[in-house]
C-alpha positions in Angstrom: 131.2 124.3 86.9 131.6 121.0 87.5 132.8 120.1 91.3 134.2 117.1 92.3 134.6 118.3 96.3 132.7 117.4 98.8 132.3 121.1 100.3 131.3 122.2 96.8 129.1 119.4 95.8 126.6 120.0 99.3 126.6 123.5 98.2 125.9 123.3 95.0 123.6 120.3 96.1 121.1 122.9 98.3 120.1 125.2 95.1 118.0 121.8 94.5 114.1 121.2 95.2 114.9 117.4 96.4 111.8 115.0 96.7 109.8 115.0 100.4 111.6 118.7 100.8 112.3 120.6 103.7 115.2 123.1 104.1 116.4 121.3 107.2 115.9 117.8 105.5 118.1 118.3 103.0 121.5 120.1 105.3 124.4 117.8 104.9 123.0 115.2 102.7 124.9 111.9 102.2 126.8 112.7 99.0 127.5 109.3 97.4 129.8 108.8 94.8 130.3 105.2 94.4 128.2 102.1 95.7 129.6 98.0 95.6 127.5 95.3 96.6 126.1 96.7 99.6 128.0 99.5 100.5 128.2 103.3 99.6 131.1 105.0 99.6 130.7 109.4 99.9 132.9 112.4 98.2 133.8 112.9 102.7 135.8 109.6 102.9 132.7 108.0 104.4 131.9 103.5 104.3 127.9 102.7 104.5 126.1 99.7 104.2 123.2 100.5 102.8 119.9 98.6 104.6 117.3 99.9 102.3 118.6 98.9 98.7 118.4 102.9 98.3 114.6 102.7 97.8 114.2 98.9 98.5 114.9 98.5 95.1 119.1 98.0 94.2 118.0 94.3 94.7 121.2 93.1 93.2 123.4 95.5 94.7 125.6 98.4 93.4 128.2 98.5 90.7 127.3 95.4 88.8 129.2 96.1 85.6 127.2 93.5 83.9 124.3 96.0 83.9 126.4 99.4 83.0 128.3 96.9 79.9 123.8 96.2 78.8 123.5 99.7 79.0 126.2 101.3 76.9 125.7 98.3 74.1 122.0 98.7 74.1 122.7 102.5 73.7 124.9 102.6 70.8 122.4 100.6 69.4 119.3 103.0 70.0 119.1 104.1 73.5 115.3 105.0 73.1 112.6 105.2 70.2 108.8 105.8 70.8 107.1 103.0 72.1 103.9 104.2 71.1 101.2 102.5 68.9 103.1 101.4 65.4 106.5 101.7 66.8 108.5 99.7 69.1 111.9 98.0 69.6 113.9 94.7 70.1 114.6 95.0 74.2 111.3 96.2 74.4 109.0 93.0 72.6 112.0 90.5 74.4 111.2 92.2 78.1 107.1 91.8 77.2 107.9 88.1 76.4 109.9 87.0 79.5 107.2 88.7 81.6 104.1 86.9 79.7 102.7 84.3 82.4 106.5 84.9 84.7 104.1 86.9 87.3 101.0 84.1 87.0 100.0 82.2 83.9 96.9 84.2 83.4 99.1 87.1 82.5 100.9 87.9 79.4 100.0 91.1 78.7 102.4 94.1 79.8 102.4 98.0 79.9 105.6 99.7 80.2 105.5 102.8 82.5 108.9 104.3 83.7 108.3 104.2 87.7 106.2 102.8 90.2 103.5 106.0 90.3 103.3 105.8 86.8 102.2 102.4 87.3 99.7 102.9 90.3 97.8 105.5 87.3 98.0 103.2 84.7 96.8 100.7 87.1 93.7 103.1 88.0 92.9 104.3 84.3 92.9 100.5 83.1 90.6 99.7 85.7 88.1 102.4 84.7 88.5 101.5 81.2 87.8 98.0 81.6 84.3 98.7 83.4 83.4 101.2 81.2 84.0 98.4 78.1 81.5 96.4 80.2 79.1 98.9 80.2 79.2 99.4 84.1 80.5 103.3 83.4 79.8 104.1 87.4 82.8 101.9 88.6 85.3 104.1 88.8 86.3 104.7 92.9 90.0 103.2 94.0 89.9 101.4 97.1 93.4 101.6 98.8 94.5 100.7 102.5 95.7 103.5 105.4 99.5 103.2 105.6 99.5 101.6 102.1 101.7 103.7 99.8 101.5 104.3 96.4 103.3 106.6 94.5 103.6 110.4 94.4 101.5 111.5 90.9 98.3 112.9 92.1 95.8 109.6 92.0 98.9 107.6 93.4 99.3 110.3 96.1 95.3 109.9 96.9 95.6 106.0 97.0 98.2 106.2 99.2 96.8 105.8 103.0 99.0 108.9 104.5 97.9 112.0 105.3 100.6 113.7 105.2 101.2 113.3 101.7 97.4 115.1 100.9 97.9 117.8 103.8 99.4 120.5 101.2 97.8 119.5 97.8 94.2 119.9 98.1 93.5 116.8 99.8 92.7 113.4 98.3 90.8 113.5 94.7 87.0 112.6 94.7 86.4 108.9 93.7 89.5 107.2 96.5 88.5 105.7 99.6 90.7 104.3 102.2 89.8 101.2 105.1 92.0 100.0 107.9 95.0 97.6 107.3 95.0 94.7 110.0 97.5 96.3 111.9 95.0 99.3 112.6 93.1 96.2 114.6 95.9 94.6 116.5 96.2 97.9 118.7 93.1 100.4 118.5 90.0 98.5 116.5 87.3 96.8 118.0 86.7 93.1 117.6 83.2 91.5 117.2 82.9 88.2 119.3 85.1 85.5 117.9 86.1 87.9 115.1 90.1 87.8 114.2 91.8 90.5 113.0 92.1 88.9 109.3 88.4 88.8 109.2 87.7 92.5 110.7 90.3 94.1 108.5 88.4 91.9 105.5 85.1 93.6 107.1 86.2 97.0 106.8 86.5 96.2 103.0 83.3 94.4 102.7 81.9 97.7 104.6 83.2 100.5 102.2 82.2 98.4 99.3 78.6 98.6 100.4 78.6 102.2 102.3 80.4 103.2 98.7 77.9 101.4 96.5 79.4 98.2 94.7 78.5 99.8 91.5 81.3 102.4 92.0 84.0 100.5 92.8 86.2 99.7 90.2 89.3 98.5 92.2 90.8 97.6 95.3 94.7 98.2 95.3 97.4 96.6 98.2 100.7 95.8 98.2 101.5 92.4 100.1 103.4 93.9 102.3 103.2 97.7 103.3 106.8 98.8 102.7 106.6 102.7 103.4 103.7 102.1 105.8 106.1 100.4 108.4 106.6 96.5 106.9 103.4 95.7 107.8 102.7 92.3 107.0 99.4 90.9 106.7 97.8 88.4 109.1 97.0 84.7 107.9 94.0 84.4 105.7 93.6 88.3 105.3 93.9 88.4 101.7 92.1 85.3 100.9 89.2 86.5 102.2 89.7 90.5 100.5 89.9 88.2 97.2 86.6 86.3 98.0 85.2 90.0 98.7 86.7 91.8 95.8 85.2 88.6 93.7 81.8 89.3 95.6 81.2 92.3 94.8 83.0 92.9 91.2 86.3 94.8 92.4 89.5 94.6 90.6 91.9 93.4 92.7 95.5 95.3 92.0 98.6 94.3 93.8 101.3 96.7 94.0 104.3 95.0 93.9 106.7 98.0 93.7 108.7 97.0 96.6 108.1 93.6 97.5 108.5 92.5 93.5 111.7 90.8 91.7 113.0 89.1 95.4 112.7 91.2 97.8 110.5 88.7 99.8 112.5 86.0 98.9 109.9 84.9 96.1 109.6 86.5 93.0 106.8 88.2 94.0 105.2 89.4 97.3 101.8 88.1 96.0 103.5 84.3 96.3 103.8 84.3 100.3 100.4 84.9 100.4 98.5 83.3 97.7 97.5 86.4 95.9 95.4 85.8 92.2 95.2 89.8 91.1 93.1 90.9 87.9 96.1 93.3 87.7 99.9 93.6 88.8 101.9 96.6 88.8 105.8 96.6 89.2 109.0 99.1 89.1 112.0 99.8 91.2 113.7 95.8 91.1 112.5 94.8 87.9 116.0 96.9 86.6 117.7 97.3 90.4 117.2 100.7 90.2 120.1 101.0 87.6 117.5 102.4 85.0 114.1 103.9 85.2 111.4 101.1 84.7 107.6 100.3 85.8 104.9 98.8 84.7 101.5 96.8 84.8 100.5 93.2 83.8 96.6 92.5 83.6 94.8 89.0 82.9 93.8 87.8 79.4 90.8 88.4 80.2 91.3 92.4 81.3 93.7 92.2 77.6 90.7 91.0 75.7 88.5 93.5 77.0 91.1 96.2 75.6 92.2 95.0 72.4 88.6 94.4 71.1 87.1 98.1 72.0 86.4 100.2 69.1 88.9 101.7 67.6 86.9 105.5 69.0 87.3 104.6 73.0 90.8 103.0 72.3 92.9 102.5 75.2 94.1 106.0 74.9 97.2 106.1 77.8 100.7 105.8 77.9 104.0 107.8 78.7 107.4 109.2 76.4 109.1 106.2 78.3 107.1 103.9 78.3 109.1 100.9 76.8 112.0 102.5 77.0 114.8 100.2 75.3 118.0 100.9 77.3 115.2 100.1 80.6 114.2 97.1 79.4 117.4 95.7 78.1 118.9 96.7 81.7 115.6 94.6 83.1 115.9 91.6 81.2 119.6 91.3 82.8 118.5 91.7 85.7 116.1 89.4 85.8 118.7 86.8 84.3 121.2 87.9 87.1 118.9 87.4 90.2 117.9 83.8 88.8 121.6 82.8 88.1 123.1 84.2 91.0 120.5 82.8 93.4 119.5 85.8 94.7 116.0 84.9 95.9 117.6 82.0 97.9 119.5 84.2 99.4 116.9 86.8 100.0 114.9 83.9 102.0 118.8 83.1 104.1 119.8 86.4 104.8 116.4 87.0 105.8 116.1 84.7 108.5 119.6 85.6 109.7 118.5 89.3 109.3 115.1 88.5 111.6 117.1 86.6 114.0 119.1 89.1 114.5 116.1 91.9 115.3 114.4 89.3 117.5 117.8 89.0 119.6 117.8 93.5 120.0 113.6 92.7 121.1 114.8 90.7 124.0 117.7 92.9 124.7 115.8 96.4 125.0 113.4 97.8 127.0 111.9 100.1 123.7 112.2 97.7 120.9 109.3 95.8 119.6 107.2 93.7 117.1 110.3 92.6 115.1 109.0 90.7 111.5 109.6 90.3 108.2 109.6 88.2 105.1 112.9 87.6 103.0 114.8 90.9 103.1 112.1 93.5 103.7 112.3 93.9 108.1 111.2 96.2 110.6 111.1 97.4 114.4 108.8 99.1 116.5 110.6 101.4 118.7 108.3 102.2 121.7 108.2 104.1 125.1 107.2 100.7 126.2 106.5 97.2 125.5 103.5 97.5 127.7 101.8 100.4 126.4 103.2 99.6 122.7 103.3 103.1 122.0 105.6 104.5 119.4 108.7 106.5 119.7 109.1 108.3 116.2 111.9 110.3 117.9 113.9 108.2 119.5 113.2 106.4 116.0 115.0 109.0 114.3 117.6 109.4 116.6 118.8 105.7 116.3 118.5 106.2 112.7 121.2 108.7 113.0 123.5 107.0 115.3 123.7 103.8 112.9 124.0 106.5 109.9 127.2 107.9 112.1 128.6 104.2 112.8 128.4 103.1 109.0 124.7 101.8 108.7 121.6 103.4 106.4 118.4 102.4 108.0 115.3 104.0 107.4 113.3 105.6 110.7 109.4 105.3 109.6 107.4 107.1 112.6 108.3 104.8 115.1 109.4 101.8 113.1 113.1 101.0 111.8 112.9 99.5 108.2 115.3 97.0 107.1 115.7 95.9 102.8 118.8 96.0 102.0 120.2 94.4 98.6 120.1 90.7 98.1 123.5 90.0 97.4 124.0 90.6 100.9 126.3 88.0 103.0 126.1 86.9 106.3 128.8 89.2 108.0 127.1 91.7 106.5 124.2 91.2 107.6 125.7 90.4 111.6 127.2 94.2 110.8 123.8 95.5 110.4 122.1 93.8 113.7 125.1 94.8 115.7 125.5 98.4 114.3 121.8 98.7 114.9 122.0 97.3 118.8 124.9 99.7 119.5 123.6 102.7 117.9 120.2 101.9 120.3 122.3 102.0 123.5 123.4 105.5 122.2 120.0 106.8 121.2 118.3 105.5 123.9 120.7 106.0 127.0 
C-alpha cells in the first residue's frame, strides 16, 4: 500500500532500521514531503527552515527544477552503465574534466565513489597502494583527529575520532590512530612554556608519528573544519605546521572535504581558508546538493603516476557499482554550473557574516551560550552551564534544539553545541528568522 497520510506514513515509517537507530529516536519523525529553497514542508501541515542543508549538503537549496529536468534527460539517455575499467560514459569523462586542477592545479585525476564513506576508504586504500608502489609496504596506519568524523563504512567509522560510533562494533580496526584537535587544548591540554595551541595540537601529531613509527604511517586525514565534531575550526597556523610535519615525516596528507566542499565555507573549498596543499582530496554530499548520490577522491599527478604505471598484476584493484554513476555526475556538473552562476559562494561568505552576527548578539544576551564561530555558512554554539566554567550542556542542547524544531527552525544539537549550515541560497530574512527563532526557543529551553 502506498499511503499518502501522515498517520500512515509514521507508521509505516517505524517498520524501518533508520541510520544512528534507536526506538525512541526515530518516534514521530519529521515526515517531509516537499522542500523550496530553504524550507521543508511535512505530510502534518508543518513550515521548516531547514539550518543544516539536510546533511550540510542541499548547498543550493530544495526543489531546483533545473537539477530534476538534468536528471530525467540524462536518464532517458542511460541512467547508469558500469564505470568500471573499459567502460564509461559521456557525464561521467565531462564531470572528470571540470574537476581536473578545479580543486588545486596539481590535481586532475578523479575517482568516482557514490558518498562521502565511500570516499574516506578509497582515500585509505589509495594511500596504502601508493606506499606499497614505493616499496615502503609498512606504511599503512591512518592518522585521524578526535571529534573528526568520517564516514560510517568500517575504516571510515575507525578514522572517525568518536567513540561512540566504535562502542558496539568491535572497537576501532588495528592500523587507526587518533591525536587531539586544537580544541582538545583550549580547555583541558597542557601547554609547554610559550607553546600555542596551533603548535601543541601540531605536537600531538609530530608525537604519534614517532610513538607509531614514521614507517607505518601512510596518511594523516582532516577535514578543515570539523563539521559533526561541533564546527570546530582550527586555530591560525595549525595546518601549516601539520603540512610541514606530514612533509617531515612522509605522511599523506588527506583533506576531507565532505562537508565544508562545493561553498559551504564560502570558498569552494574548506582547504582555501586555510591554505591547505593535500596529496589527496576527497569530496561528496555538495558536489550534486544532495539531489543524487555522489563522492569521490582527487589525488596529485604525482600519486596518478604512481598508479597508472604499476604492473598490470598489483593494479589498482578498487572501485564501487556506482562509482561514476552518469545520472550523479550529470546532476553534479549542474550543480557546479548553478552555484558559480547564481553566486552562491558570495552569498555563502554574506549570509555567513550576517548568520555569525547574529550568534554573537544570543552570546551577549544569555547567561549559557558560548564560543559562537564560523566560516561562510557552516556555524555553531556552545551551550554551557556557565560561561565561567565553560562546561557543556548537551541537554539543555537538545532541548533548545526541540523548541526551535516546534517554532519552525531545524538546527542540529551536537553534545552541547548547536550547529548551523543551512543552504546557500539563503537570504537575509531568512537568515534574521533563524537567529531570532533560535534566541526565543533558548528563553524556552532555558527558563
Amino acid at each position: 500500500m502506498i499511503a499518502n497520510n501522515h498517520a500512515t506514513l509514521v507508521q509505516q515509517d517505524e517498520r524501518q532500521l533508520h541510520p544512528m537507530y534507536h526506538p525512541s529516536r526515530a518516534e514521530n519523525a519529521v515526515m517531509v514531503e516537499k522542500g523550496d529553497g530553504v524550507w521543508l514542508y511535512t505530510t502534518d501541515g508543518r513550515k521548516i527552515l531547514d539550518s543544516m542543508a539536510s546533511l550540510w549538503n542541499v548547498n543550493i537549496g530544495y526543489g531546483n527544477r533545473e537539477l530534476a529536468q538534468v536528471a530525467y534527460e540524462q536518464m532517458l539517455d542511460i541512467a547508469y552503465s558500469s564505470g568500471f575499467a573499459g567502460m564509461t560514459n559521456p557525464p561521467s569523462a565531462q564531470l572528470a574534466a571540470k574537476l581536473a586542477g578545479f580543486f588545486r592545479p596539481n590535481m586532475n585525476f578523479t575517482n568516482f565513489t557514490s558518498g562521502g564513506s565511500e570516499s574516506s576508504d578509497t582515500s585509505f586504500k589509495t594511500a596504502r597502494f601508493y606506499w606499497y608502489q614505493l616499496g615502503k609496504v609498512k606504511k599503512t596506519k591512518i592518522i585521524s583527529r578526535l571529534i573528526g568524523y568520517h564516514g560510517m563504512t568500517l575504516a571510515a567509522t575507525s578514522a572517525t575520532g568518536m567513540s561512540k560510533f566504535h562502542t558496539m562494533f568491535g572497537g576501532v580496526l588495528d592500523g587507526f590512530v587518533h591525536v587531539a584537535n586544537p580544541n582538545a587544548y583550549r580547555y583541558e591540554g597542557e601547554l609547554r612554556d610559550g607553546e600555542t595551541i596551533a603548535q601543541a595540537a601540531a605536537r600531538a601529531l609530530e608525537e604519534a608519528i614517532l610513538r607509531e613509527g614514521p614507517e607505518t604511517v601512510a596518511a594523516f586525514i582532516s577535514e578543515p573544519i570539523q563539521g559533526a565534531g561541533g564546527v570546530m575550526i582550527a586555530d591560525d597556523g595549525y595546518f601549516d605546521l601539520v603540512q610541514a610535519i606530514c612533509k617531515k615525516y612522509e605522511v599523506l596528507f588527506i583533506a576531507d572535504e565532505v562537508i565544508c566542499g562545493f561553498g559551504r565555507t564560502g570558498n569552494w573549498f574548506g582547504c582555501d581558508a586555510f591554505d591547505i596543499n593535500p596529496d589527496i582530496m576527497q569530496f561528496a554530499k555538495g558536489v550534486t546538493s544532495g539531489y543524487m548520490p555522489l563522492g569521490g577522491i582527487q589525488v596529485t599527478d604525482e600519486i596518478r603516476d604512481v598508479i597508472n604505471s604499476a604492473p598490470e598484476d598489483q593494479s589498482w584493484m578498487h572501485g564501487y557499482t556506482y562509482s561514476g554513476h552518469a545520472t550523479s555526475c550529470a546532476v553534479a556538473i549542474a550543480n557546479i554550473d548553478i552555484i558559480e552562476r547564481d553566486g552562491l559562494l558570495e552569498n555563502s561568505r554574506v549570509m555567513g557574516e550576517r548568520l555569525l552576527n547574529g550568534l554573537e548578539a544570543l552570546v551577549a544576551e544569555f547567561p549559557n551560550i558560548d564560543n559562537a564561530r564560523g566560516l561562510g555558512l557552516m556555524a555553531g554554539i556552545d551551550v554551557v552551564k556557565s560561561k565561567e566554567s565553560r562546561e557543556a550542556d548537551a541537554d539543555t542542547a537538545e532541548k533548545i534544539s526541540g523548541a526551535a524544531l516546534e517554532m519552525g527552525l531545524r538546527a542540529r544539537p551536537i553534545g552541547g553545541a548547536i550547529a548551523f549550515a543551512p543552504p546557500l541560497c539563503i537570504t537575509a530574512d531568512e537568515v534574521d528568522f533563524v537567529v531570532n527563532t533560535m534566541g526565543d526557543a533558548i528563553t524556552q529551553a532555558s527558563g
